[in-house]
N, C-alpha and C positions, 0 to 999 in steps of 0.2 A: 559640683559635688565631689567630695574627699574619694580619690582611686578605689579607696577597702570597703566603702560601702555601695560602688559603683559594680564593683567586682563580684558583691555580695548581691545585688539586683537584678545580674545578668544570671545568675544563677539561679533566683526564683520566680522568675520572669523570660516569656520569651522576646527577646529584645532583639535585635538583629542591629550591632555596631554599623555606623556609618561615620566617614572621616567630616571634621567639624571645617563648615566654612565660616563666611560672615555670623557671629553670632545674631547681630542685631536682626538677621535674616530667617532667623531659624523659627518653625511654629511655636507657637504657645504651649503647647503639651510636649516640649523636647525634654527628652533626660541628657542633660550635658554631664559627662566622666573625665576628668580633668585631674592633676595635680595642685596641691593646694593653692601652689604661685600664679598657677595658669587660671586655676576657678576665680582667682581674685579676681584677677583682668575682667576674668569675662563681666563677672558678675559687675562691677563694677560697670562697664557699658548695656546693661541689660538691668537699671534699679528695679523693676517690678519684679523681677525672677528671685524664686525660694531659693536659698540655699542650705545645703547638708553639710557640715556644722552651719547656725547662724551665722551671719556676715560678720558679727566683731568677731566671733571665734575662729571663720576662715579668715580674717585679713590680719588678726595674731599671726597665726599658723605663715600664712605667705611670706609677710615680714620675715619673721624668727626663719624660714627657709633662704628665704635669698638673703639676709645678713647670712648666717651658715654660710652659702656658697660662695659670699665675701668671701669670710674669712677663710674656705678655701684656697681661694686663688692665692692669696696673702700669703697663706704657709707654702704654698709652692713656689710662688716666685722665694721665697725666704729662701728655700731647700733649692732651689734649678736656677736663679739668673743670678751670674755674677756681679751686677750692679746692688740687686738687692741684700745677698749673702755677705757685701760687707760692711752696709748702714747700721748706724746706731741710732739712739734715741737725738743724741748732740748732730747728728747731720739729719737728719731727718725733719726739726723740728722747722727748720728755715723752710722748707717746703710747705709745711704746714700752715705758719704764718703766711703765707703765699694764698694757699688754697681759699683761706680765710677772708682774705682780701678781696680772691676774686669771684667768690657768694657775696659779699655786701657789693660789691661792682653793680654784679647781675641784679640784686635787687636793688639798685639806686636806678638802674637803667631800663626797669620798667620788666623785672623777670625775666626777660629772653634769656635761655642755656640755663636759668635757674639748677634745675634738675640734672644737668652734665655736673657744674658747680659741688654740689651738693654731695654728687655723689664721689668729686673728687676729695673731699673734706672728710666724707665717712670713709674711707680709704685711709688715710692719715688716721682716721685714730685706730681702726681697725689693725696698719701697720705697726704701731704704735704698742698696742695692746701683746703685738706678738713679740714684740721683743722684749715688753714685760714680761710676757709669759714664758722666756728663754731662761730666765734671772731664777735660782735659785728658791724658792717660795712664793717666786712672784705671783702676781696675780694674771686671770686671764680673762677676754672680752666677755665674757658671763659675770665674772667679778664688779666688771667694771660697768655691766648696763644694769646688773642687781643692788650694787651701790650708789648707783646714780638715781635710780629709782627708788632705793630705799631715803635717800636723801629729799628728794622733790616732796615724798608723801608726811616725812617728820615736819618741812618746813613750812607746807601748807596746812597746818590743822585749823583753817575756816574752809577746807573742804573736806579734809581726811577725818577729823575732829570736830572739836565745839567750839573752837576759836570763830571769832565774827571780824571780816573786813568789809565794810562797804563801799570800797573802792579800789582805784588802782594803789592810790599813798597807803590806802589800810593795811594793802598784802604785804608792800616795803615795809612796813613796819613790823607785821607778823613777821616775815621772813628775818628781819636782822634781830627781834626778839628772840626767835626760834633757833638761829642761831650763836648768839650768848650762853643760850642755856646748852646749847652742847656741848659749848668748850668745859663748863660748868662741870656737865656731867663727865666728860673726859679728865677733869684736874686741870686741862690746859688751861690755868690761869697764871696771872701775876698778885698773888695773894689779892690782896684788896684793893692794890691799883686796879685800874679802868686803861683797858689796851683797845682805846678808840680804833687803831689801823692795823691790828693784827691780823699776820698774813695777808697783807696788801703789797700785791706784786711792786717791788719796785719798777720793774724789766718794761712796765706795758709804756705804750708811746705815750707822752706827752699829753697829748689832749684827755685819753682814758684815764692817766694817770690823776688830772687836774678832778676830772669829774667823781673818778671813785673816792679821792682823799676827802671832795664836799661831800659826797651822799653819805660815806661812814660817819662826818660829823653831824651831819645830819642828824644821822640815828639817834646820836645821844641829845638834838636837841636844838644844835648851835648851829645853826641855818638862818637866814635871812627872813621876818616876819609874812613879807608878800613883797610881788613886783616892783611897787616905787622903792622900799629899800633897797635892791639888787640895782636896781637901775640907778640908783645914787650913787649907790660905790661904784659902780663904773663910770660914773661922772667923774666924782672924786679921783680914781686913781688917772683917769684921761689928763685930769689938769695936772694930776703930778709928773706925767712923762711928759709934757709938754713946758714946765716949767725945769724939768730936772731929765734930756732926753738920755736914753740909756736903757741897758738890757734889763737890770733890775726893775726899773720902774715899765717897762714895757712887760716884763712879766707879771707885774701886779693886773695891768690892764688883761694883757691876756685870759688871767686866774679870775677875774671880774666879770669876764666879759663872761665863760663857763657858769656864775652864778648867775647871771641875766638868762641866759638860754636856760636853766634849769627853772628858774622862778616863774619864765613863762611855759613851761611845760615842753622845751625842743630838746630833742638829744645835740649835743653843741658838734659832734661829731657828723652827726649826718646834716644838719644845719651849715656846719661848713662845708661839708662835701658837693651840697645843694651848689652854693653860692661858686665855689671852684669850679663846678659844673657848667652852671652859666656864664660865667666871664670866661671861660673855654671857648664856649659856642659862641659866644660874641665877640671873639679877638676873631675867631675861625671866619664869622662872618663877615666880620669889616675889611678881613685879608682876602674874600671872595667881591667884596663889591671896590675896594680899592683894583682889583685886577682888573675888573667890566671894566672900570672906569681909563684904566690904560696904565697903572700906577703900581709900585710895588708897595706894600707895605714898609716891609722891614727899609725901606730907605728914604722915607718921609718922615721927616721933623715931627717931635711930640704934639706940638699942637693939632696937627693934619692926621697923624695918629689920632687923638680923642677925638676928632670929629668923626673921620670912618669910623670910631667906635662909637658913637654917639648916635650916630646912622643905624648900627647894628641892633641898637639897643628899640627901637622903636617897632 
């Protein structure tokens, strides 16, 4: 229950305070007086118990307070630590791409620290926000979770709306329609041409870069019909780096092979990451049983190598 109306309880009620232990231990007819963030928790380990506001309106309320005390901390280290007092957005951001990284880690790895992860990544943009919010008109982290939000709700109208998707392909489609028509309604156009990649980061790595340039053509259309197409051109360009070897034609296979992972429904990104993962664990292994065996790895000939690796794989 929300402090103001806890406070308001004890005053038309004789109630007699007692400090909270285990909640899950507490009777059935307890009045728990808590702070919003704190009511969350509990409530949340206690789902039968009522709560004073409703549970979506306390776990609003808790959110919107500990983001707040984020972004406290944020302004203080800004104002009090010399490290922080003299980042910009251009050194900052290399940290971020970091943080980034190592949430998709955590969840390639099966969650563990997830939530450590996560919360270093809302930090970065929280940090982020405030040095927005230094700049001259800038905007600040209200700006920027009202504009986020107002964006999600324009681009989903088959839930905000009367738009209809019946599936996952449907909502990509709503979305990059829904997005057209903003640029539309902003001017941001090129008269009558068609800006298929507009604002498509060039900056993003390689593999993202490969996949976002297919799904924008996509949108308009020019994508592969089904699976045995995608899986041909990457026949096709396989034969051409193999008659013609070389970085060019190794990049068509590359760019091929992102159309094959997308035809069959895999993110080619975490599909790779899978695969990098396991020949990890199996070089890692064959270097554990090459040792039992009396043997170093790294000094056995390739063939004796792909056997220990060969061993590993079973």
């Amino acid at each position: 229950m929300a402090p103001e109306l806890g406070t308001a309880l004890l005053e038309a009620l004789p109630l007699v305070p007692e400090p909270l232990g285990d909640p899950a231990e507490c009777p059935d007819d307890v009045l728990i007086v808590a702070p919003d963030a704190e009511a969350h928790r509990i409530a949340r380990r206690l789902p039968d118990a009522t709560t004073i506001p409703g549970r979506e309106a306390l776990r609003a309320r808790a959110i919107g307070a500990e983001v707040a005390a984020l972004a406290e901390v944020g302004l203080r280290l800004r104002r009090e630590c010399p490290w922080d007092r003299v980042q910009t957005a251009e050194t900052i951001v290399p940290h971020t791409i970091e943080e980034a990284f190592e949430v998709a880690d955590a969840v390639a790895t099966g969650g563990d620290g997830l939530a450590d992860e996560l919360g270093d990544l809302l930090f970065q943009s929280v940090f982020l926000a405030q040095l927005m919010e230094e700049r001259e008109g800038g905007a600040d982290l209200a700006d920027v979770a009202r504009g986020q939000s107002s964006k999600l709700i324009s681009r989903h109208p088959h839930v905000y709306g009367e738009a209809v998707a019946n599936d996952a392909q449907g909502v990509v489609d709503v979305w990059e329609r829904r997005k057209r028509q903003e640029r539309e309604e902003r001017g941001d156009t090129a008269g009558d041409e068609l800006d298929v990649f507009y604002d498509l980061p060039a900056g993003l790595p390689a593999l993202a870069y490969a996949t976002k340039t297919q799904k924008r053509a996509a949108a308009v259309g020019f994508d592969f019909p089904d699976v045995d197409a995608a899986l041909g051109k990457l026949r096709e360009e396989t034969s051409e780096l193999e008659a013609d070897p070389g970085p060019r034609e190794l990049g068509d296979v590359l760019f091929a092979a992102v159309g094959a992972a997308r035809a069959v429904g895999a993110d080619p990104e975490l599909a790779l990451r899978a695969t990098a993962t396991r020949f990890r664990e199996r070089v890692e292994r064959a270097t554990r049983l090459a040792s039992e065996a009396g043997l170093r790895f790294d000094t056995l000939p390739p063939d004796l190598q792909l056997r220990w690796y060969e061993e590993a794989r079973r």
